[in-house]
C-alpha positions as CSV (number, residue, x, y, z in Angstrom):
1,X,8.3,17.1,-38.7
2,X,4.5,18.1,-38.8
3,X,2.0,16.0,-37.7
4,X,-0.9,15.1,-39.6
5,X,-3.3,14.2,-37.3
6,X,-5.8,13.0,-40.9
7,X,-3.7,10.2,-41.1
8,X,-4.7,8.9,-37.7
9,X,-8.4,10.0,-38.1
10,X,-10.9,6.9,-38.5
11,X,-13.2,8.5,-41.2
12,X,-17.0,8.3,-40.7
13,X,-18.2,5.1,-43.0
14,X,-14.8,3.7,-43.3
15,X,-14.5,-0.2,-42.0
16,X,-11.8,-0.8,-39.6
17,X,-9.0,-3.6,-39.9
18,X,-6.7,-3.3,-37.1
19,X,-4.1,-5.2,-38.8
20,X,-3.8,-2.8,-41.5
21,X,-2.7,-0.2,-39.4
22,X,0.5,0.6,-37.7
23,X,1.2,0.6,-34.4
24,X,4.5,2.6,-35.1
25,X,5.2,5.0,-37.1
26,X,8.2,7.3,-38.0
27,X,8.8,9.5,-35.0
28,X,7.8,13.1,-34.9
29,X,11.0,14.1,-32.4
30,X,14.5,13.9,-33.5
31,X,15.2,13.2,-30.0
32,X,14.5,12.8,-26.4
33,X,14.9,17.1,-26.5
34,X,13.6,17.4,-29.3
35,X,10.1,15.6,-27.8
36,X,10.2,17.6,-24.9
37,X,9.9,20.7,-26.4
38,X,7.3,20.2,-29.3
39,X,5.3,18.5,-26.0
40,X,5.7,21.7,-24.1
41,X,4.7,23.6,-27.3
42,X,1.3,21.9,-27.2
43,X,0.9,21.9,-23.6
44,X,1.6,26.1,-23.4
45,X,-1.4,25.9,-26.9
46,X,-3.4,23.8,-24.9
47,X,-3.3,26.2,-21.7
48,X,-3.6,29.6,-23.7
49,X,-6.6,27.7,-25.1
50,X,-8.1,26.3,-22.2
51,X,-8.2,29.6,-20.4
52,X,-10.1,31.1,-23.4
53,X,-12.4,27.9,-23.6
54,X,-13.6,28.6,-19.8
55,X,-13.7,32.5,-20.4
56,X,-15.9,32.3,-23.4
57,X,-18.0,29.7,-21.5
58,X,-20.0,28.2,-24.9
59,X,-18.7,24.9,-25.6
60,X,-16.8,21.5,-23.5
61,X,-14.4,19.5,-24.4
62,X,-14.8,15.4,-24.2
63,X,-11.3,13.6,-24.7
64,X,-12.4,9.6,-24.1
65,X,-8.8,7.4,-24.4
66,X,-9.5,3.1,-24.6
67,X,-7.1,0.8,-25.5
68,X,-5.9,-2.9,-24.5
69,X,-3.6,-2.7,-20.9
70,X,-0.3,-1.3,-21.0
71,X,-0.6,0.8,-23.9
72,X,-0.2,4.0,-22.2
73,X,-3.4,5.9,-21.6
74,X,-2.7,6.9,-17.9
75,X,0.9,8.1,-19.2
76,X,-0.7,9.8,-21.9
77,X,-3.1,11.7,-19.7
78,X,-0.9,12.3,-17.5
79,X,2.2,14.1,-19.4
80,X,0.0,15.6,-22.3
81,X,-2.5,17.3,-19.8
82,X,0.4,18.4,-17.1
83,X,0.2,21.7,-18.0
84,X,-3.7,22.5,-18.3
85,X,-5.3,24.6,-15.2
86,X,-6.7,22.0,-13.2
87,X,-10.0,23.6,-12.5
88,X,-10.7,23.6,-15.8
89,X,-9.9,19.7,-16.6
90,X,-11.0,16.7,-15.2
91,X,-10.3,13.2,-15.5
92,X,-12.8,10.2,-14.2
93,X,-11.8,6.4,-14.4
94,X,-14.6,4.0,-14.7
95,X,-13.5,0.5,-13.8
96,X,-16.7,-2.2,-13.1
97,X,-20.2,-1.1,-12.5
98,X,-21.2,-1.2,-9.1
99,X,-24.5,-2.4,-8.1
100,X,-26.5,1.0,-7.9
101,X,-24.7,2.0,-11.3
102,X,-25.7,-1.6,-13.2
103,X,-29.4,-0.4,-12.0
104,X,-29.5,2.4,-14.6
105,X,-29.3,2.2,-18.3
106,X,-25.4,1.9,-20.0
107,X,-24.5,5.1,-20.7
108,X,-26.2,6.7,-17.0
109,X,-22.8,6.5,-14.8
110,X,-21.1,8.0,-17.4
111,X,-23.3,11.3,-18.6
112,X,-22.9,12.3,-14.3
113,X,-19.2,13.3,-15.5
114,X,-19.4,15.3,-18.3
115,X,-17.7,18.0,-18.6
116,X,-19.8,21.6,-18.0
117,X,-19.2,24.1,-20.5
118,X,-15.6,25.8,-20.3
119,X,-14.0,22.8,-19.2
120,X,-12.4,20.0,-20.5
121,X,-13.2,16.6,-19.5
122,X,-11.1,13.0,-19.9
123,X,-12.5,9.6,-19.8
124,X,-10.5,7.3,-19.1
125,X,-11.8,4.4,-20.2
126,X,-15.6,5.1,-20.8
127,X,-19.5,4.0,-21.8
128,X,-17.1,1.9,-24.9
129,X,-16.6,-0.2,-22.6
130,X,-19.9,-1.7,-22.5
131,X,-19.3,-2.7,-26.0
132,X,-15.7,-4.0,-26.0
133,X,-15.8,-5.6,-22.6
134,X,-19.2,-6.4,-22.5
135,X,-19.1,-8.2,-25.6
136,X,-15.9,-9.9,-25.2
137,X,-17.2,-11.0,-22.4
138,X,-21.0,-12.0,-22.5
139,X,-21.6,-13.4,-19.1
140,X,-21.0,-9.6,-17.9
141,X,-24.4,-8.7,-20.2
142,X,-26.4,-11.5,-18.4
143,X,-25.6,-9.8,-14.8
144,X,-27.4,-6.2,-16.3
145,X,-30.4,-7.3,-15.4
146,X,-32.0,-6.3,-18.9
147,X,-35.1,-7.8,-20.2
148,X,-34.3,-11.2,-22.0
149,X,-36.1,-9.8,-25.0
150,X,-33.6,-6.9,-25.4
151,X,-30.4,-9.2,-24.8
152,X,-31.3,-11.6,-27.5
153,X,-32.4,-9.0,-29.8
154,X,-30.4,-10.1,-32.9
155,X,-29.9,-6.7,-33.6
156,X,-28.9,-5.8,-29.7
157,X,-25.2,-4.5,-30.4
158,X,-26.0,-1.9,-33.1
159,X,-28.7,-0.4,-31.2
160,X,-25.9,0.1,-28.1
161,X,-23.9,1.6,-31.2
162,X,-26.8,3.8,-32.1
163,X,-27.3,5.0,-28.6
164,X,-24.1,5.9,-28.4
165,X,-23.8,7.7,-31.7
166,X,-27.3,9.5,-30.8
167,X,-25.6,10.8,-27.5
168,X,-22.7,12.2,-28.5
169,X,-24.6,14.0,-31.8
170,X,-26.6,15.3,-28.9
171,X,-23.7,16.9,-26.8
172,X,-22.5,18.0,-30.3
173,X,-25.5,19.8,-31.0
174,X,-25.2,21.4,-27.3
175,X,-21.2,22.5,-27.7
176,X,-19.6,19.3,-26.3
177,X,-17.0,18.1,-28.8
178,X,-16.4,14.7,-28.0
179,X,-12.7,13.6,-29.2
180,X,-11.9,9.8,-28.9
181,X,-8.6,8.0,-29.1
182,X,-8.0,4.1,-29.6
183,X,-3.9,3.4,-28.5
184,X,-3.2,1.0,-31.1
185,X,-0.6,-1.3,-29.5
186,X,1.0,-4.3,-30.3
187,X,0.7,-7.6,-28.6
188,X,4.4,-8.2,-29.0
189,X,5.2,-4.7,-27.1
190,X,2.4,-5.4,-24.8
191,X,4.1,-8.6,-23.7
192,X,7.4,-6.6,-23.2
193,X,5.9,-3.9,-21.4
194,X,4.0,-6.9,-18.9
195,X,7.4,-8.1,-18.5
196,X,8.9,-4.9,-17.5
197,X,6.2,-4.8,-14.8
198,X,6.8,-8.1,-13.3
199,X,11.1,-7.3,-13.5
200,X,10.9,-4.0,-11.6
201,X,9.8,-4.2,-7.6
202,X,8.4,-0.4,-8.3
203,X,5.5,-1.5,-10.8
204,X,4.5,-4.7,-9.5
205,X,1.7,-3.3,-8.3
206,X,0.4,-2.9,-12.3
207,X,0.4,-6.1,-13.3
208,X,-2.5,-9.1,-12.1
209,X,-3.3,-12.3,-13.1
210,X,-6.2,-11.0,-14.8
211,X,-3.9,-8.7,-17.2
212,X,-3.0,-12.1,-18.2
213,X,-6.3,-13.5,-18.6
214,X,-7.6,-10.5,-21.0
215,X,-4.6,-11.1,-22.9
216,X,-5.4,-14.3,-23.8
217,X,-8.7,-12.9,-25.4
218,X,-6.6,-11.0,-27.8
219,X,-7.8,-11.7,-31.1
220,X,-11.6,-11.0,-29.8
221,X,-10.9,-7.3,-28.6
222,X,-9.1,-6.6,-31.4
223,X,-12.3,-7.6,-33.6
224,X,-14.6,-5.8,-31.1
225,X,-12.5,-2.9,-31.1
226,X,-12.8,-2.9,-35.0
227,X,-17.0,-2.9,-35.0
228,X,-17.0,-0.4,-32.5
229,X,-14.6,2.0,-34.5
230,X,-16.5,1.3,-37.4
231,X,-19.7,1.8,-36.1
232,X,-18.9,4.5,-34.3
233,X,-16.4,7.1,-35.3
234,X,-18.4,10.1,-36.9
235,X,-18.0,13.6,-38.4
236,X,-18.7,15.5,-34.7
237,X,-17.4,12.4,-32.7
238,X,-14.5,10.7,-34.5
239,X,-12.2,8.0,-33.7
240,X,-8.0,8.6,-33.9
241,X,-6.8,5.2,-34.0
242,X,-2.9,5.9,-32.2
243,X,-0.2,4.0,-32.9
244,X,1.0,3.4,-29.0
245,X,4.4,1.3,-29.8
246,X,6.5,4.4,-28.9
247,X,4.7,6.0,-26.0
248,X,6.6,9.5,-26.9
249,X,5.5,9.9,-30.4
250,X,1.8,8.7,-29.4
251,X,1.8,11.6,-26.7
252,X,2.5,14.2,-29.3
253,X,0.0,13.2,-31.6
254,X,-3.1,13.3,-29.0
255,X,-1.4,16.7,-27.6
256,X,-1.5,17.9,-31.7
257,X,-5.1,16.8,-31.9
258,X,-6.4,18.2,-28.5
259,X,-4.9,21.1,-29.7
260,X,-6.2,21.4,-33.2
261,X,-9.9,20.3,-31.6
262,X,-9.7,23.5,-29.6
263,X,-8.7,25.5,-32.2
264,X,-11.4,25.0,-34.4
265,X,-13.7,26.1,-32.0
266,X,-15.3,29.8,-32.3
267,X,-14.2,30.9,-29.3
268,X,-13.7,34.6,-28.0
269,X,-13.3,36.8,-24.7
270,X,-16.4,38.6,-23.4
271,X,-16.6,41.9,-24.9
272,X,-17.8,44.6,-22.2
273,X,-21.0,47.0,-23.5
274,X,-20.5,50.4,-22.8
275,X,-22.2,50.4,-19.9
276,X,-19.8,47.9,-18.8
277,X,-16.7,50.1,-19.6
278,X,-18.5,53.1,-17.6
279,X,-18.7,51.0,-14.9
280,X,-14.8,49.6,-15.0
281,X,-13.7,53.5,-15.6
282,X,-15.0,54.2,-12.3
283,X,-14.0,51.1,-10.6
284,X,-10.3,51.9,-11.7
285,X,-10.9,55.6,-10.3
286,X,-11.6,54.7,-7.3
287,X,-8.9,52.0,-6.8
288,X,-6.3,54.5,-7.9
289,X,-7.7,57.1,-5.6
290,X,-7.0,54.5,-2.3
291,X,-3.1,54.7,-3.0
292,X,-1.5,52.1,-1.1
């Protein structure tokens, strides 16, 4: 079945309503085969194209995944990038500001990580979270250390929206395609997956009492999540809005539109001047002439 990746695309002026949209759809696979091979399919894509994206050496490649806990993004990651070069792809984590990063403006820690042209970078988690978390949770905006002025600006969370959208216009305009993904998950299959965590020995370790806590601020991430997408999914930087239910199906969806983002890049091998191809003649002449 062919996967239209429109369908999952937030489209630039459209206003979000979470509840409205799935967070399963009709799988893509026939089975658990079946997945494996359209996944490799995109993976051996995404490769071919990588290698071409860091030969032609013009444009980056952003990938930024945020979502509510459990819903998969580290899986995601993990199984749709397995088979890009790694010195062509990397993935930071950002988890809370330290003291020398809450010194700079919002989006500093962040732009230290892009990726440099021919290379694909992966957020995981990213500057979004300064307004989901941040606004969930207000008492984290008081410990920035921002002029009170700015803070109680009436206007002060569009203007983070606008900084935002400005940025990535501006790595647009300078051949960084920024690609962002929202794993829509339920709460009911969020609470399963928690359980799963606390049943098995082997993933204790991701569950905390303060997966708990967040949960109970459902309802407000789920709005926040909703301004931000509306605000700001655009034309160069859009929004897909996944359904994460079934991990498997989600994973082929990103890996369809990682790969149709890099194919709509203009994107070539150098091409050797004749002076060039003199030069490689005689190169090969002499390598042929050492033997063995």
């Amino acid at each position: 079945m062919k996967i239209s990746t429109k369908e999952f695309r937030v489209r630039d002026g459209g206003k979000i309503n979470l509840k409205n949209l799935p967070t399963k759809v009709k799988p893509f696979y026939q089975s658990a085969d079946d997945y494996q091979k359209l996944l490799a399919a995109h993976i051996q894509e995404m490769s071919e194209r990588q290698e071409l994206l860091y030969a032609d050496n013009r444009y980056s490649l952003l990938l930024i995944f945020q979502a509510m806990d459990a819903a998969g993004k580290d899986g995601a990651i993990k199984h749709v990038m397995s088979g890009v070069n790694p010195q062509g792809c990397q993935v930071f984590s950002f988890k809370h500001p330290s003291a020398g990063e809450l010194a700079h403006d919002f989006l500093w820690r962040t732009t230290r990580d892009l990726p440099e042209r021919g290379r694909i970078g992966i957020f995981n988690r990213s500057y979004y979270e300064e307004v989901l978390v941040v606004k969930v949770h207000p008492e984290i905006l008081k410990g920035q250390g921002l002029p009170a002025e700015l803070v109680e600006d009436k206007n002060f969370w569009e203007k983070r929206y606008r900084s935002i959208t400005n940025l990535e216009k501006h790595l647009h305009r300078n051949g960084t395609r920024v690609i962002k993904f929202f794993l829509h998950l339920s709460k009911e299959e969020q609470r399963r997956r928690f359980l799963k965590r606390l049943d098995d020995p082997a993933r204790n370790w991701k569950f905390s009492q303060f997966d708990l806590v967040e949960r109970g601020f459902w309802k407000e991430y789920r709005r926040a999540y909703e301004e931000c997408l509306t605000a700001t999914s655009t034309e160069e930087s859009p929004w897909f809005v996944v359904p994460a239910d079934d991990k498997l199906n989600a994973r082929l969806i990103i890996s369809q539109v990682v790969c149709e983002a890099l194919k709509d890049l203009k994107m070539e091998y150098p091409k050797s001047d004749p002076k060039r191809l003199l030069e490689l003649k005689r190169l090969r002449r002499q390598l042929v002439k050492q033997g063995g």
